[in-house]
VEXTOR-25027 format. One record per residue (C-alpha): residue in one letter; residue number from 1; x negated, z negated, y. Coordinates in steps of 0.02 Angstrom, whole numbers. Last residue first. Layout:
BEGIN
{aa:A, i:NUM, c1:X, c3:Z, c2:Y}
...
! end
This chain:
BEGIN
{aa:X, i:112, c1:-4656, c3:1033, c2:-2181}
{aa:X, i:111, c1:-4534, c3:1153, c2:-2257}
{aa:X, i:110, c1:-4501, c3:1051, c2:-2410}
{aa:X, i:109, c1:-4481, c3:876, c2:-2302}
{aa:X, i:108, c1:-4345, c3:970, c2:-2216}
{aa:X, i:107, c1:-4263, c3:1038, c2:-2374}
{aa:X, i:106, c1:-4256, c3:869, c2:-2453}
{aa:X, i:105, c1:-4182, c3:804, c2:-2284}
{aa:X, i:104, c1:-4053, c3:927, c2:-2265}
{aa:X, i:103, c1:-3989, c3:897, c2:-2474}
{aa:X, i:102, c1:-3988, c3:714, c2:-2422}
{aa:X, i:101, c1:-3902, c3:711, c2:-2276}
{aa:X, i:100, c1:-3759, c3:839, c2:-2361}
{aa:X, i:99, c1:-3748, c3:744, c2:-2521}
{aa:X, i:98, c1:-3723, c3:554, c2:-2428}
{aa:X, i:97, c1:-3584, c3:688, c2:-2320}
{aa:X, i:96, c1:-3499, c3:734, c2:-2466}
{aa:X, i:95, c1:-3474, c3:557, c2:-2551}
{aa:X, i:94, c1:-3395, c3:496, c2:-2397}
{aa:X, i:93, c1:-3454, c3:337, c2:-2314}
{aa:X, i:92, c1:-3478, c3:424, c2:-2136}
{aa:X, i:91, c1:-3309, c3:528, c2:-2153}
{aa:X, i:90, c1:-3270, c3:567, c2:-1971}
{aa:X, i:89, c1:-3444, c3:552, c2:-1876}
{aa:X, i:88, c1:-3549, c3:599, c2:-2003}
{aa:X, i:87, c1:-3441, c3:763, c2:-2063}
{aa:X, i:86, c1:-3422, c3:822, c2:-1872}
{aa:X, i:85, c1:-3635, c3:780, c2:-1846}
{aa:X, i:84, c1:-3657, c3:877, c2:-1997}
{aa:X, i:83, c1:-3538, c3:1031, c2:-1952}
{aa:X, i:82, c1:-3637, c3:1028, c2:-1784}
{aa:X, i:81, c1:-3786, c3:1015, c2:-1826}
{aa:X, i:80, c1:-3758, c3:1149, c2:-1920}
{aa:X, i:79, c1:-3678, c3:1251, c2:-1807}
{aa:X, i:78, c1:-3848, c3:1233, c2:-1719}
{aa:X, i:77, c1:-3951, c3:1262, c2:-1865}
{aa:X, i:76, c1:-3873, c3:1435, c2:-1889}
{aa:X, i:75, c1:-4007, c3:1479, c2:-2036}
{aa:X, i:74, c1:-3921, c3:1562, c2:-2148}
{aa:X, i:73, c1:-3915, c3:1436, c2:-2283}
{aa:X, i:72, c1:-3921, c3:1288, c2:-2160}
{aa:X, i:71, c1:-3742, c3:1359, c2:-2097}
{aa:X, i:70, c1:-3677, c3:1392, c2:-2276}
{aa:X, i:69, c1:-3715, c3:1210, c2:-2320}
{aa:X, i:68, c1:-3629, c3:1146, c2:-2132}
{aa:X, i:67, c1:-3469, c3:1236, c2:-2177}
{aa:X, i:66, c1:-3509, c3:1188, c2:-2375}
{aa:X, i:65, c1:-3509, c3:1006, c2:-2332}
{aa:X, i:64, c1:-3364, c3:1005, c2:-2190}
{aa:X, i:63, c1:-3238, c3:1053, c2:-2322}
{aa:X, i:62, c1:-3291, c3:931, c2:-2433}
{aa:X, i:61, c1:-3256, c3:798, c2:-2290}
{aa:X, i:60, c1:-3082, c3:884, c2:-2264}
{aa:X, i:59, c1:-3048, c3:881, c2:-2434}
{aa:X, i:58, c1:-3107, c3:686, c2:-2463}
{aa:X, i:57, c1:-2993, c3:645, c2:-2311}
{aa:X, i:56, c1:-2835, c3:726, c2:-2350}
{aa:X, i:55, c1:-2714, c3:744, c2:-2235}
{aa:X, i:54, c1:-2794, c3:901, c2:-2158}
{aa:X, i:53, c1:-2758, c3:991, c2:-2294}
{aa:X, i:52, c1:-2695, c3:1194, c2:-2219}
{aa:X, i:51, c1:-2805, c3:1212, c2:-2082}
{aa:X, i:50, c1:-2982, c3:1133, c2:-2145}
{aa:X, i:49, c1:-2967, c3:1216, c2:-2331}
{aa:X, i:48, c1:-2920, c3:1369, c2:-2257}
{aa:X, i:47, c1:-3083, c3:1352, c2:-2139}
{aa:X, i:46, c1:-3195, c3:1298, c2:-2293}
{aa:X, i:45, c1:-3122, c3:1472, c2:-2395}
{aa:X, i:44, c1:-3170, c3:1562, c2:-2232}
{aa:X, i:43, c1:-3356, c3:1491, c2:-2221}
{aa:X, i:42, c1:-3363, c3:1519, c2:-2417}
{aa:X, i:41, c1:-3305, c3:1712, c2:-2383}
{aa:X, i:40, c1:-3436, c3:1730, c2:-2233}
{aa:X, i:39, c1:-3553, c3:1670, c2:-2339}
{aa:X, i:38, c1:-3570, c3:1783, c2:-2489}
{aa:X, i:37, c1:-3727, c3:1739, c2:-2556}
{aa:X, i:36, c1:-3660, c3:1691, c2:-2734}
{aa:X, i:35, c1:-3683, c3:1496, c2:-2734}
{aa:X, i:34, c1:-3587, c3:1491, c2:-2596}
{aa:X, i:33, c1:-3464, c3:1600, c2:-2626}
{aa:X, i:32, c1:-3440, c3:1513, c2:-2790}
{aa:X, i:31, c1:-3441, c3:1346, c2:-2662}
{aa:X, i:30, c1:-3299, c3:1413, c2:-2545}
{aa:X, i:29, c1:-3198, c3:1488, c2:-2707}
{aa:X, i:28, c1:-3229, c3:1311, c2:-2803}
{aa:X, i:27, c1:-3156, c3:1212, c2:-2632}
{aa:X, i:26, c1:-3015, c3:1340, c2:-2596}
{aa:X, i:25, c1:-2943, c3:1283, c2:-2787}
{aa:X, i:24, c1:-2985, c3:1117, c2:-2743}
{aa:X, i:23, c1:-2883, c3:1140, c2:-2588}
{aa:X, i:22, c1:-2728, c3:1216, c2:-2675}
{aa:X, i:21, c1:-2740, c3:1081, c2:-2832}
{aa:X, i:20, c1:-2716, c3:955, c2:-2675}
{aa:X, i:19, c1:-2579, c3:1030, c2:-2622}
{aa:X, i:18, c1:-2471, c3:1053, c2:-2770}
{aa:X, i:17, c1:-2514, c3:883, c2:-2819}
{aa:X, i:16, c1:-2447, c3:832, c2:-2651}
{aa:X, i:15, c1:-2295, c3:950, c2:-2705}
{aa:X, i:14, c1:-2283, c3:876, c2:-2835}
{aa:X, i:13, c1:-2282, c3:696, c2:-2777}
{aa:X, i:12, c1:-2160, c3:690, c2:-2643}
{aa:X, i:11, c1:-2045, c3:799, c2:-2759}
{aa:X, i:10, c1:-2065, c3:635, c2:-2859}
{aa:X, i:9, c1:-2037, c3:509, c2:-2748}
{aa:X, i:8, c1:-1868, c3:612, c2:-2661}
{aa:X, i:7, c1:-1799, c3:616, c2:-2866}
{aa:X, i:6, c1:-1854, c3:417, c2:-2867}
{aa:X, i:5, c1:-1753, c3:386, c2:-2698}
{aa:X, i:4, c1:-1613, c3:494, c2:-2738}
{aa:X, i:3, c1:-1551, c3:390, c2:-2876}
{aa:X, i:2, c1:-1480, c3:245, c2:-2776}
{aa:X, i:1, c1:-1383, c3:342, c2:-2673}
! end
């Protein structure tokens, strides 16, 4: 019995290596998609990324970025607040959401 515990640890941690190499793998494809124009792909690359790794808080956060990213891009500024508001609210000291405020403030001083 005593040597199913570190064979159950380490399945534990493949396949949550598995899974996180599945969301940064969504991740790049939502921010090529991005980057390319094509934002109905990175929307749907963020929306995999928000059904299938909800454990993970960084994912979800990064997730959040490019939804509310694509939204400025095009203009939906009232999906994007609400993307924003979502990322502020639920991962305030995130990495992702300091680069999200900033990016929307840098634009809005631009336009002004």
């Amino acid at each position: 019995m005593k040597y199913w515990i570190p064979v159950v640890l380490m399945l534990a941690a493949v396949a949550h290596s598995a899974e996180v190499t599945g969301a940064q793998a969504e991740l790049l494809q939502a921010r090529t998609a991005l980057e390319a124009g094509q934002f109905r792909e990175a929307l749907q690359h963020a929306a995999r990324v928000q059904a299938f790794y909800y454990r993970d808080a960084e994912v979800l956060a990064a997730a959040l970025y490019y939804e509310a990213a694509v939204d400025h891009k095009t203009g939906v500024s009232r999906a994007t607040v609400s993307a924003l508001t979502e990322l502020k609210t639920l991962y305030p000291d995130s990495a992702w959401c300091r680069k999200a405020v900033e990016e929307l403030e840098k634009t809005e001083q631009g336009s002004q």
